[in-house]
C-alpha positions as CSV (number, residue, x, y, z in Angstrom):
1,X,-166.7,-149.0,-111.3
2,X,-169.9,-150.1,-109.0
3,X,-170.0,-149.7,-105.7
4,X,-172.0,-152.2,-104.0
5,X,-174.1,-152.4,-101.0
6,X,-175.0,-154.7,-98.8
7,X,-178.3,-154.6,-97.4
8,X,-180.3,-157.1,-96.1
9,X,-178.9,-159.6,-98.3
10,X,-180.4,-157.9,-101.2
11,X,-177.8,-156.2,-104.0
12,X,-178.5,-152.6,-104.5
13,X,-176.4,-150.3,-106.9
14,X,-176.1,-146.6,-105.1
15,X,-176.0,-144.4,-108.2
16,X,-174.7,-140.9,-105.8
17,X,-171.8,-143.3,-105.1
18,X,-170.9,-142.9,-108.7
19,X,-171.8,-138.9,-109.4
20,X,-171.1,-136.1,-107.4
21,X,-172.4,-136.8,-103.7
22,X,-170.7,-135.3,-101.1
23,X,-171.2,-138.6,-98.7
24,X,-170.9,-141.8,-100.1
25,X,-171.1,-143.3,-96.3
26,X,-174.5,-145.6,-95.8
27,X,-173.7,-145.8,-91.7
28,X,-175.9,-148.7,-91.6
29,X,-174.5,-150.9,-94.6
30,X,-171.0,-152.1,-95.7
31,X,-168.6,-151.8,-98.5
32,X,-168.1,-154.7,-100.7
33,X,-164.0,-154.3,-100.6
34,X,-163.5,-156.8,-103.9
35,X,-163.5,-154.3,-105.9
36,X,-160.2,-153.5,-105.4
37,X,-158.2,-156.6,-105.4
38,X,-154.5,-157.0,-105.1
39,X,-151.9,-156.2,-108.2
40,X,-148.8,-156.6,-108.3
41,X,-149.0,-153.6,-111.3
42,X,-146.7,-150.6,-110.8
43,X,-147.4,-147.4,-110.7
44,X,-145.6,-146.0,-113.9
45,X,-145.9,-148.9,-115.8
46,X,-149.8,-148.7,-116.0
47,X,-149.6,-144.4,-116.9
48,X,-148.5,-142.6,-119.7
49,X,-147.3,-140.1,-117.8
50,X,-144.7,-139.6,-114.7
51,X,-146.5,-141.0,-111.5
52,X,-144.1,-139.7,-108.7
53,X,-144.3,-140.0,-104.5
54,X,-143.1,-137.3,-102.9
55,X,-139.7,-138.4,-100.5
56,X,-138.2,-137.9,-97.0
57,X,-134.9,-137.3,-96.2
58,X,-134.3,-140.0,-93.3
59,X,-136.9,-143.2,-94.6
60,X,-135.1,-142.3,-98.5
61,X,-131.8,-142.4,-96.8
62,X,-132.1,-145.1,-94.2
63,X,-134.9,-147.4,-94.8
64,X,-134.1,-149.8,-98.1
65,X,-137.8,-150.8,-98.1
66,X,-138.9,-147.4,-98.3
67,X,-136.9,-146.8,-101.2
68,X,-137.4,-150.1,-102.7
69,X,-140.9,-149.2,-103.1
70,X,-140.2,-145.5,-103.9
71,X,-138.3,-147.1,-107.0
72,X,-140.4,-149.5,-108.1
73,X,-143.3,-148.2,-108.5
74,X,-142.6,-145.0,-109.6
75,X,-140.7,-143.2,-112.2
76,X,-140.5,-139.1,-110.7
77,X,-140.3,-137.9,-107.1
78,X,-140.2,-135.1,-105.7
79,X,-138.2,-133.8,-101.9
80,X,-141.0,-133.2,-99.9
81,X,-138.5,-130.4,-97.8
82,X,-135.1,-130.7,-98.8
83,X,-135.4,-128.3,-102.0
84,X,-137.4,-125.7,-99.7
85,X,-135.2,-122.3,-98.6
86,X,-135.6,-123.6,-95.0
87,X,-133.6,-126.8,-95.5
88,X,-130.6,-124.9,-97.3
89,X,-130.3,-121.0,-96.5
90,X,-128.4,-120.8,-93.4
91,X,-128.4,-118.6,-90.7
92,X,-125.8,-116.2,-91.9
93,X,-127.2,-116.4,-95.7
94,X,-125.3,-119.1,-96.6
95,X,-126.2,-122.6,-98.9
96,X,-126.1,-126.1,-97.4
97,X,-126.8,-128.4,-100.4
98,X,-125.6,-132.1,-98.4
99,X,-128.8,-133.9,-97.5
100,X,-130.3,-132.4,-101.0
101,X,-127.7,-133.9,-103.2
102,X,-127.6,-137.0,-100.9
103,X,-131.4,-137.5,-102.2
104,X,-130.7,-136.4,-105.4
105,X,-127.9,-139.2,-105.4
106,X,-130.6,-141.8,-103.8
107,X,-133.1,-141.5,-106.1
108,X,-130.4,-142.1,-109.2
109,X,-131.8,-141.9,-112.4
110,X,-135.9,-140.6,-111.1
111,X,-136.8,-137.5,-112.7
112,X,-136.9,-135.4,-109.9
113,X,-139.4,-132.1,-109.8
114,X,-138.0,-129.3,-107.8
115,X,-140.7,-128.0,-104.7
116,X,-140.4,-125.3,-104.1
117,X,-138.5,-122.2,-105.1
118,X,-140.8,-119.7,-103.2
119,X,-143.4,-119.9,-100.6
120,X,-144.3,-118.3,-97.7
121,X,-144.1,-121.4,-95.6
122,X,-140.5,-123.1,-94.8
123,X,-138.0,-120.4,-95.3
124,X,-135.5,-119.4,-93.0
125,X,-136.9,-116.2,-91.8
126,X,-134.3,-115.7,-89.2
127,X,-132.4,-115.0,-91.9
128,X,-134.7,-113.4,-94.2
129,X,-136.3,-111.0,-91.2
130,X,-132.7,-110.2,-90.4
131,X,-130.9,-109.9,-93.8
132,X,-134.1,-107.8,-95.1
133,X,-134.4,-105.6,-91.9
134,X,-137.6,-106.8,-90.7
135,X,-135.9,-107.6,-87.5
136,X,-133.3,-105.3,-86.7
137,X,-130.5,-106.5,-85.4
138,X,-129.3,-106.0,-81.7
139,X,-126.5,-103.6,-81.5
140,X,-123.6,-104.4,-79.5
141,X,-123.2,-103.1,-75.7
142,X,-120.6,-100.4,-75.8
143,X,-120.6,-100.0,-72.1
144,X,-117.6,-102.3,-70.2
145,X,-118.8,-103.4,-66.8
146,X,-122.7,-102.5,-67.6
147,X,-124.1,-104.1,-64.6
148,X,-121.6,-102.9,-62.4
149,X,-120.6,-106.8,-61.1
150,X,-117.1,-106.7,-61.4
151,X,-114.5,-105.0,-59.3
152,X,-113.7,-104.7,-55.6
153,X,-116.1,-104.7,-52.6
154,X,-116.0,-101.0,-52.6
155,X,-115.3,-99.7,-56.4
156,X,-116.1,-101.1,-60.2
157,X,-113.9,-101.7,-62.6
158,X,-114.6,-99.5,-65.9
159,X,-115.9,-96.8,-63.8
160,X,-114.1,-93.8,-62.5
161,X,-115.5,-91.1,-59.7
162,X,-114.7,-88.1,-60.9
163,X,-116.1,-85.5,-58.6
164,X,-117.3,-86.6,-54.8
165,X,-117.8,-83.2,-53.2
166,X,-118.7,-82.2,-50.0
167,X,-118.2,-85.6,-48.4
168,X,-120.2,-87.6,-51.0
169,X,-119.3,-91.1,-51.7
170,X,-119.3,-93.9,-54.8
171,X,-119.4,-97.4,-53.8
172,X,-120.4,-100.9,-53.4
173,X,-124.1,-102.3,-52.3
174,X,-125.0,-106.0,-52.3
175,X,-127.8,-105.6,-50.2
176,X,-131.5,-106.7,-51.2
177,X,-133.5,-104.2,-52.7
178,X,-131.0,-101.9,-53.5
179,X,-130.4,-104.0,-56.5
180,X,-132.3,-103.8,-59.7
181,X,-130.2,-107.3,-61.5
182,X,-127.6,-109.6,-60.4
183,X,-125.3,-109.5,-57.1
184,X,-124.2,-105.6,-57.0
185,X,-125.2,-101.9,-57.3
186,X,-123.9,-98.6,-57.2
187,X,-124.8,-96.7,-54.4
188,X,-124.2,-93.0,-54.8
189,X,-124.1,-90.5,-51.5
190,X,-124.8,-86.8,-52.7
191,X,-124.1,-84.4,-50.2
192,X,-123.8,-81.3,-52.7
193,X,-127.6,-80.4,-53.1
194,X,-126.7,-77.2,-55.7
195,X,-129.2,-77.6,-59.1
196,X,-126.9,-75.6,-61.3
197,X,-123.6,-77.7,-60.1
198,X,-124.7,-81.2,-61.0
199,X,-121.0,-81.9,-61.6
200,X,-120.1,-81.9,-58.5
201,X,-121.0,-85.4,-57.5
202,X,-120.1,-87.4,-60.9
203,X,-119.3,-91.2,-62.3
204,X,-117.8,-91.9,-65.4
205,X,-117.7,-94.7,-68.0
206,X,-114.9,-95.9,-69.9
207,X,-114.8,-93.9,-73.0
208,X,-116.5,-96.2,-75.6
209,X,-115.8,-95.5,-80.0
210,X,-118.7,-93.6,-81.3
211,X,-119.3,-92.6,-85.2
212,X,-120.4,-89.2,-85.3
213,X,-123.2,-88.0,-86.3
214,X,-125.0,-91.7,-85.5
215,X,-127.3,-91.8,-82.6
216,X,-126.7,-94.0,-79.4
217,X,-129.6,-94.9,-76.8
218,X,-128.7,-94.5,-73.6
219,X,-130.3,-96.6,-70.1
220,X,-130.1,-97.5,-66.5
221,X,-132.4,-98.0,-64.0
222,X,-131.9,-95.6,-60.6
223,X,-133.7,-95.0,-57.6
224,X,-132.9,-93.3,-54.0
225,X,-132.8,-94.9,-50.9
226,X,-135.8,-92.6,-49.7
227,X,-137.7,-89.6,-50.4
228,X,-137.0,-87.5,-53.7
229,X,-133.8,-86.7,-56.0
230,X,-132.8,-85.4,-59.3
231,X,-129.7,-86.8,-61.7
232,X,-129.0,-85.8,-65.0
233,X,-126.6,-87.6,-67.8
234,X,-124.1,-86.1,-69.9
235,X,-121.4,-86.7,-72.2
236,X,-117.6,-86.4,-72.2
237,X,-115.5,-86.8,-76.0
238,X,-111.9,-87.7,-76.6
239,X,-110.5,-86.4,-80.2
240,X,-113.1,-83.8,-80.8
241,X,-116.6,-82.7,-80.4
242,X,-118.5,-80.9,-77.1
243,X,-120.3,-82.4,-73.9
244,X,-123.7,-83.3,-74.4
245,X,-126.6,-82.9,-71.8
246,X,-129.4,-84.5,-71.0
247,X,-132.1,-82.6,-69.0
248,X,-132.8,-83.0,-65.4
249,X,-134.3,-86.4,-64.1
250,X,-136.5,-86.5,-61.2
251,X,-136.0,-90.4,-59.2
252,X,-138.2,-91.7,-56.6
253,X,-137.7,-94.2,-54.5
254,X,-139.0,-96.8,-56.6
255,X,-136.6,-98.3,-59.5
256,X,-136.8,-96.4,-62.6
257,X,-135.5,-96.9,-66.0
258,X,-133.9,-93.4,-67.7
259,X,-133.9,-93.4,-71.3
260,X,-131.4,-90.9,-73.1
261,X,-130.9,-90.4,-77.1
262,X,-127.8,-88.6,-78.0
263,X,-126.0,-88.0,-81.3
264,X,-122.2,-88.8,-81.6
265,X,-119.9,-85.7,-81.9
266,X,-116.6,-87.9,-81.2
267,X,-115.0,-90.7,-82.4
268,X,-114.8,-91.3,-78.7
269,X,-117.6,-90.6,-76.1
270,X,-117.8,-91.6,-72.1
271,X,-121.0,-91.9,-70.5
272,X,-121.2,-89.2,-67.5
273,X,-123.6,-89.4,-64.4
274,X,-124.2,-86.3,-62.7
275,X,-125.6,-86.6,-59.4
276,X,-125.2,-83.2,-57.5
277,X,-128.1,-81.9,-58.0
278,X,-129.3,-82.6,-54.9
279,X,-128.8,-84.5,-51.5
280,X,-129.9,-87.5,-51.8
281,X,-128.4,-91.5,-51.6
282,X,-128.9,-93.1,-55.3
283,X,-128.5,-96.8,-56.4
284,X,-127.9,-97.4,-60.1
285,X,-127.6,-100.6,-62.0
286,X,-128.0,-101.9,-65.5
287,X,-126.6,-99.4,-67.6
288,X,-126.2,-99.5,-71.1
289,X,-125.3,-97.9,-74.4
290,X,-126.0,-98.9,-78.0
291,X,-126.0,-97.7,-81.4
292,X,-129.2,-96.9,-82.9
293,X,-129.8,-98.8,-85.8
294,X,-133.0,-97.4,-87.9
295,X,-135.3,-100.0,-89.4
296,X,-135.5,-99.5,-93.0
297,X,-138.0,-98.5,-95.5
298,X,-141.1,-100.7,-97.0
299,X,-139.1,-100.3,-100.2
300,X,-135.9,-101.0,-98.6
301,X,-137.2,-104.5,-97.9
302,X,-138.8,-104.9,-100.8
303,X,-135.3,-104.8,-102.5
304,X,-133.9,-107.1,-100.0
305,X,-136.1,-109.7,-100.3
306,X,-136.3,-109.5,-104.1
307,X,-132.0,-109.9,-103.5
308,X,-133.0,-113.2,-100.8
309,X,-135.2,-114.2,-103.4
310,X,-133.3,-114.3,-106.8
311,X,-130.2,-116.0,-104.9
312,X,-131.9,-118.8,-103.2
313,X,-133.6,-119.2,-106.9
314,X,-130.3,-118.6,-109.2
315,X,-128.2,-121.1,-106.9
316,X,-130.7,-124.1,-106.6
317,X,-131.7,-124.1,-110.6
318,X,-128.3,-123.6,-111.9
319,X,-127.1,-126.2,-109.2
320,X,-129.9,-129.0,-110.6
321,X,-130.4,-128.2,-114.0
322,X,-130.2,-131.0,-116.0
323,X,-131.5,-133.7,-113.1
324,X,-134.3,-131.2,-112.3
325,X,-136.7,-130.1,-115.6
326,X,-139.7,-128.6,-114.0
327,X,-140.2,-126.4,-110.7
328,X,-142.8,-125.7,-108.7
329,X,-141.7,-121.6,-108.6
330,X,-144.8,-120.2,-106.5
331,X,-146.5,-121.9,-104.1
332,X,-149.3,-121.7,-102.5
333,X,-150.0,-117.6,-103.9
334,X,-154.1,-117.7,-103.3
335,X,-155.6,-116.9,-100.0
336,X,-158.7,-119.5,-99.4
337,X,-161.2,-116.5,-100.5
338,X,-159.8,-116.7,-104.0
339,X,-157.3,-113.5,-103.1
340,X,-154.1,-112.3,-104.2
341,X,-152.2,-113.7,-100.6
342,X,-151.4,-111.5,-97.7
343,X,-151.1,-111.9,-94.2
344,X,-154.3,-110.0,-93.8
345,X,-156.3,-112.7,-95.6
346,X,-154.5,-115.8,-94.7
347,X,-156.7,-116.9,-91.6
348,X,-155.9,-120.5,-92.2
349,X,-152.5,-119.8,-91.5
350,X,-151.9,-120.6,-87.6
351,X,-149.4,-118.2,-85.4
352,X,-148.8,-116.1,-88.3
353,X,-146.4,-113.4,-86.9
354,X,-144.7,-115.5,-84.7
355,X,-144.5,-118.7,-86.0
356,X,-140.8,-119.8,-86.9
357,X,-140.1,-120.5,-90.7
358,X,-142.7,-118.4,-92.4
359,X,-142.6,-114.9,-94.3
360,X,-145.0,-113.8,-96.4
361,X,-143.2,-112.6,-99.4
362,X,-145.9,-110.4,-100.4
363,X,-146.4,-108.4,-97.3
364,X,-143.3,-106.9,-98.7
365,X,-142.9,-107.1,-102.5
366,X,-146.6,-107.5,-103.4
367,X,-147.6,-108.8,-106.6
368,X,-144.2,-108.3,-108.0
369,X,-143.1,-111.1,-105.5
370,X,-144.3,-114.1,-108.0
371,X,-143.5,-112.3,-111.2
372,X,-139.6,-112.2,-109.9
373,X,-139.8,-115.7,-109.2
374,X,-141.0,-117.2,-112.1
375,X,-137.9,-114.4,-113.8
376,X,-135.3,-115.8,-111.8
377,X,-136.4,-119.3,-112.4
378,X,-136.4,-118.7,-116.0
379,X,-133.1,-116.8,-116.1
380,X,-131.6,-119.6,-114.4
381,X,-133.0,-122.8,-117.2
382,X,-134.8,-121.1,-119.7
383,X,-135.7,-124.9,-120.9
384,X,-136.9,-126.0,-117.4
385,X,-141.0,-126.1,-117.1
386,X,-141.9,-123.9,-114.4
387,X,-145.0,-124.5,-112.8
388,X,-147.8,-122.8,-110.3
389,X,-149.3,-124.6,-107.3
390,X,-152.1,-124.9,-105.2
391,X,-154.7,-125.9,-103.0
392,X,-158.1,-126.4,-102.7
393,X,-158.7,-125.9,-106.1
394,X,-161.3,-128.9,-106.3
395,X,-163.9,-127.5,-103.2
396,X,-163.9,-123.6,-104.4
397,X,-164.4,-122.7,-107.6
398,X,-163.6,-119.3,-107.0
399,X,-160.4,-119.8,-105.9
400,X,-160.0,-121.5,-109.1
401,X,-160.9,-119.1,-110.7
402,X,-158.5,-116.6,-109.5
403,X,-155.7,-118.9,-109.8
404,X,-156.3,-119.1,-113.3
405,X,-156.7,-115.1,-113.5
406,X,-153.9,-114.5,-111.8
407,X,-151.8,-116.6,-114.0
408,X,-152.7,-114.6,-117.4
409,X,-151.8,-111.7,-115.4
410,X,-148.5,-113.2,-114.7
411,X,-148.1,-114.1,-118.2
412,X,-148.9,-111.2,-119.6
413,X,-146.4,-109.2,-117.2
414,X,-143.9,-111.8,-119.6
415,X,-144.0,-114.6,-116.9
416,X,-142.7,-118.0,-118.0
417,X,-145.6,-120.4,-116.7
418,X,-145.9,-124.1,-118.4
419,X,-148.2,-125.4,-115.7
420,X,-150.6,-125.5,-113.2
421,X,-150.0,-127.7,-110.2
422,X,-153.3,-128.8,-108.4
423,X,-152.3,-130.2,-104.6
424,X,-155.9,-132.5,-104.2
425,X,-155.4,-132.9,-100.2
426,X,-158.5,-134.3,-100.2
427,X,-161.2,-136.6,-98.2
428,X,-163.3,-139.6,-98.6
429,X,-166.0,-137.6,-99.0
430,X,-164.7,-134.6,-101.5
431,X,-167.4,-133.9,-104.3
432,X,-166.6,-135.6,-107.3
433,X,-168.3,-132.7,-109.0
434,X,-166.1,-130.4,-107.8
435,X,-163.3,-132.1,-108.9
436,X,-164.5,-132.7,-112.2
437,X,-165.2,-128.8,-112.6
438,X,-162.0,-127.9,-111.4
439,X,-160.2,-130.4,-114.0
440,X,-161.9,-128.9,-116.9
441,X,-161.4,-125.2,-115.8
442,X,-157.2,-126.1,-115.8
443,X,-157.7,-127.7,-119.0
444,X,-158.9,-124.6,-120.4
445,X,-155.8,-123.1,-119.8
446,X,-154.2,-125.1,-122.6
447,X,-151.0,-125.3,-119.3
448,X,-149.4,-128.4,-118.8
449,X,-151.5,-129.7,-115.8
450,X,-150.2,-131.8,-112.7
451,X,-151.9,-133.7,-109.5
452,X,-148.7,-132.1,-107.4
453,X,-149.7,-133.3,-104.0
454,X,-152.1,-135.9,-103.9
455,X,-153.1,-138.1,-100.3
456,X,-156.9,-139.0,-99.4
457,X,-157.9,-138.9,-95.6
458,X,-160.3,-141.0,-95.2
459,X,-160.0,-141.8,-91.3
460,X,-161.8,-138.4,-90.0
461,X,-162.2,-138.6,-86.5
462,X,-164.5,-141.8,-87.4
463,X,-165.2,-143.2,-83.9
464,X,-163.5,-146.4,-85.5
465,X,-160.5,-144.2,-85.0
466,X,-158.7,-146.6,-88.1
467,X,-159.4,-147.0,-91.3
468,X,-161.8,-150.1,-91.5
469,X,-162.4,-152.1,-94.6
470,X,-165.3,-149.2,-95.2
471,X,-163.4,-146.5,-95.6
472,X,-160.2,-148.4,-97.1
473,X,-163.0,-149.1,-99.9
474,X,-164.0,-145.3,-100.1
475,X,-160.8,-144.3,-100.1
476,X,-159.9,-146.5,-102.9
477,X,-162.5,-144.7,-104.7
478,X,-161.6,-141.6,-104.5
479,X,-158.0,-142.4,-105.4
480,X,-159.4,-144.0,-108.4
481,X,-162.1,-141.1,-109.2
482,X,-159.6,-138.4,-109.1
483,X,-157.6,-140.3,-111.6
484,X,-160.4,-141.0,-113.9
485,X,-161.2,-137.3,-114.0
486,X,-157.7,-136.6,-114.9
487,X,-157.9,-138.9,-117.9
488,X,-161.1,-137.7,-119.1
489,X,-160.7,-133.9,-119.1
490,X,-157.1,-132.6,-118.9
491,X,-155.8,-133.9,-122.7
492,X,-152.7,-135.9,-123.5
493,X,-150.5,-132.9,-124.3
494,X,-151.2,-131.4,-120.9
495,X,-151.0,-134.1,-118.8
496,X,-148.0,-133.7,-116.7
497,X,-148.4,-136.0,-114.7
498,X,-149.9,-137.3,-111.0
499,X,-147.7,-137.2,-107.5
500,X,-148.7,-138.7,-104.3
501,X,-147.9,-136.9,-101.3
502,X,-146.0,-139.4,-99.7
503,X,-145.1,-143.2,-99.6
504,X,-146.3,-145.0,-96.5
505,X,-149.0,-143.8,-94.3
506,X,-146.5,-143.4,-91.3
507,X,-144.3,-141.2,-92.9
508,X,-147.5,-138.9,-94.3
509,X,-147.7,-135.2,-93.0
510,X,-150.7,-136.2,-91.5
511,X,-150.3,-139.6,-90.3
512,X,-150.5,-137.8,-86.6
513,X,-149.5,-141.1,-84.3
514,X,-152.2,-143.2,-86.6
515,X,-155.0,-140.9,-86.4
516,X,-155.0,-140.4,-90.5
517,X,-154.2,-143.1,-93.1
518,X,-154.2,-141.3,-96.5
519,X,-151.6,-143.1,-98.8
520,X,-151.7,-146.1,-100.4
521,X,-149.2,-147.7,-98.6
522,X,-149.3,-149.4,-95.1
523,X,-146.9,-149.0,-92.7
524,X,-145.5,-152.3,-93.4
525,X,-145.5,-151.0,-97.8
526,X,-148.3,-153.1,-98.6
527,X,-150.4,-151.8,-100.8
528,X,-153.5,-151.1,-100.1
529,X,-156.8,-151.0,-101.9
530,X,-156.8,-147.1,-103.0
531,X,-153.4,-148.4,-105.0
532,X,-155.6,-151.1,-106.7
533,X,-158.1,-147.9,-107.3
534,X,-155.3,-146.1,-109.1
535,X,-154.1,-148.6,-111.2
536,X,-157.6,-149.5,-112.4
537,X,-158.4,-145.8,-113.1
538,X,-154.7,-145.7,-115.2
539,X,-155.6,-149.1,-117.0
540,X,-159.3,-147.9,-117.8
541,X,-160.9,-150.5,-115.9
């Protein structure tokens, strides 16, 4: 293909718009945009191999143009989210399959390739985090009446006095100040003052069931009404077991919180205040007792996960086999140094502890994480193709590099791995050198090779803030370039096959309220010029 330049009405042929330049923009000149001239060709019917667009639920489900086009010009697709963990693991562990087999049953006789069975990106991690005990769930509140709101204006229900010696009194404040939370406080009157007879002025709980031998965490917040006091906490049982102690607490006058760890000696336990200790006026609120649940170990998880793991994988496979014959079973495993993937080294990976939907697999399981994915996958359809996929591949050869290394190392751990998926989210101005290098180092491999997730930006913060006829032209280029390569050095055998990433530019990932056009549709499913650049790459034109 030429690309040719307009210059001062004389023709010049740019020969770095044909090899390897990183910018093919001349700022000053223009595209000639005949290049690419309509066709009415589609997609699969000028390739020899599946040409796929990845799908969305809602345009798939509700837009008949949208899927007019999907159909026509393509013969594979693949669900851009509804085959993710994230769109079928619920909350409590369970599998939603609806909207997935409602696309399954849109797309009707497409071959369909499954994306993706594990990734770090897209999961549900509530459940994941909670099921693997990464987060540990909240215990329950065993304490009735915590807060002390409820009861009369002058006692609580769920709490007893038990001793008031000496004059001192238990009862109601709503006043300002005296409250830590909400509308009421206790307000304990100590008139005993004897250190060793803390029992004397005393509250208790309801009893509450307790396991023994588990520990329960104890809290409330407590201050005096001036100057210095001391309270301690203790324990009463019902059905076996001793009183408990906690040591002396000194309170000021500013709120406090008390902390208190006790092990269970009773299958029933009450929460005792003891506020003899000296004369003083107290106010207590926000009480509480829970169950201590310890976080498990790193190996603990590990096993968990693996568990998460080989279900979401077991149910999905078995569920589409047949209608789905390749997977993508890792995603995304190389950090963009070329490294085995960790938190630690994934810097391009925004919000990475707190951001919803993400776990990184192999913070937990390591590198045993893809091995037991590509198992499970296999287990499942030993006849499916199972595939590897990432991205990047075409700007850093060494990340290429380690992809490849680190799937021998899978394979020879036994892993069942029939392809390589390369994403190519690329520019306008990628380096067709890179791309070509990349092509020829997963041929090498002698792997089935695929273009998994293929779109061109070609917008790019351009002051033109569109895509003008300029850069629809270099995008058609690039479209048709990265074809050509694929022809020319991955063979016949291995040529799995090329899928866009997306259908129309509005419904792209990165379509951002028109700031990026990168498919080679427009929003109104006309085809654009970068189409014309694939077909003439396919046709050999």
């Amino acid at each position: 293909m030429k690309a040719i330049i307009k210059n001062i009405g004389i023709l010049v042929i740019v020969p770095s718009l044909l090899i390897g330049s990183c910018t093919r923009e001349v700022e000053i000149n223009t595209l000639d945009t005949g290049d690419f001239p309509e066709t009415s060709v589609a997609l699969k019917d000028a390739a020899e191999f599946p040409i796929g667009a990845a799908i969305d639920f809602t345009p798939m489900i509700n837009d008949p143009k949208y899927a007019e086009v999907v159909k026509r010009d393509n013969d594979a697709v693949t669900f851009s989210y509804h085959m993710k963990h994230g769109a079928i693991v619920q909350d409590n562990g369970t599998m939603n399959f609806t909207n997935t087999d409602a696309l399954v049953a849109a797309v009707g006789n497409m071959d369909i390739f499954g994306h993706t069975l594990g990734w770090h990106d897209n999961v549900n991690s509530n459940y994941l985090k909670t099921f693997a005990g990464i987060t540990v769930p909240a215990s329950a509140e065993l304490l009735l009446n915590e807060g002390f709101e409820a009861g009369t204006a002058t006692t609580f229900n769920n709490w007893t006095t038990m001793n008031a010696q000496n004059g001192s009194t238990v009862t109601v404040t709503t006043t300002a100040g005296e409250i830590k939370s909400g509308t009421r406080a206790m307000k304990v009157m100590a008139n005993v003052g004897e250190p060793a007879n803390q029992w004397k002025v005393q509250i208790g709980s309801d009893f509450f069931n307790t396991v023994s031998g588990t520990q329960y965490r104890v809290t409330y917040n407590i201050r005096t009404a001036s100057g210095t006091g001391s309270v301690r906490l203790s324990t009463a049982t019902s059905g076996g077991g001793s009183a408990q102690y906690q040591g002396d607490q000194a309170i000021s006058s500013t709120y406090s919180q008390i902390t208190w760890t006790f092990t269970a000696n009773s299958p029933q336990t009450r929460l005792v205040i003891d506020a003899g200790a000296s004369i003083a006026t107290y106010f207590i609120d926000d009480a509480s007792v829970k169950e201590i649940i310890p976080a498990p170990s790193g190996a603990q998880i590990a096993t968990k996960l693996d568990q998460a793991l080989g279900s979401f994988i077991t149910a999905i496979v078995n569920k589409y086999k047949g209608k789905v014959k390749a997977w993508d079973v890792v995603n995304e495993p190389m950090s963009p140094s070329g490294a085995y993937r960790v938190s630690a080294n994934s810097s391009d990976i925004q919000n990475i502890t707190t951001r919803p939907g993400f776990l990184m697999w192999s913070d937990y399981m390591g590198r045993n994480y893809p091995l037991a994915a590509f198992n499970y996958a296999k287990a499942a359809d030993p006849t499916a193709d199972l595939y590897i996929n990432d991205f990047g591949l075409e700007s850093s050869a060494a990340k290429t590099d380690s992809l490849i290394a680190f799937v021998k190392e899978l394979k020879a751990k036994g892993a069942k791995i029939d392809g390589i998926g390369t994403q190519m989210h690329v520019t306008r101005n990628t380096s067709y050198a890179g791309i070509d290098a990349m092509m020829q180092k997963l041929a090498a491999t002698g792997l089935k090779i695929r273009i998994s997730e293929l779109d061109v930006r070609t917008v790019l913060n351009s002051a033109a803030g569109t895509a003008t006829p300029q850069f629809l032209g270099y995008q058609a280029m690039m479209y048709k370039y990265i074809v050509q390569s694929y022809l020319k050095y991955i063979p016949k055998a291995q040529q799995a096959g090329i899928t866009v990433w997306g259908v129309n530019d509005k419904n792209s990932w990165l379509y951002n309220n028109g700031a990026e056009l990168p498919l080679l549709y427009d929003n109104n499913y006309n085809r654009k010029p970068a189409y014309s650049g694939f077909v003439q790459a396919l046709e050999g034109k």
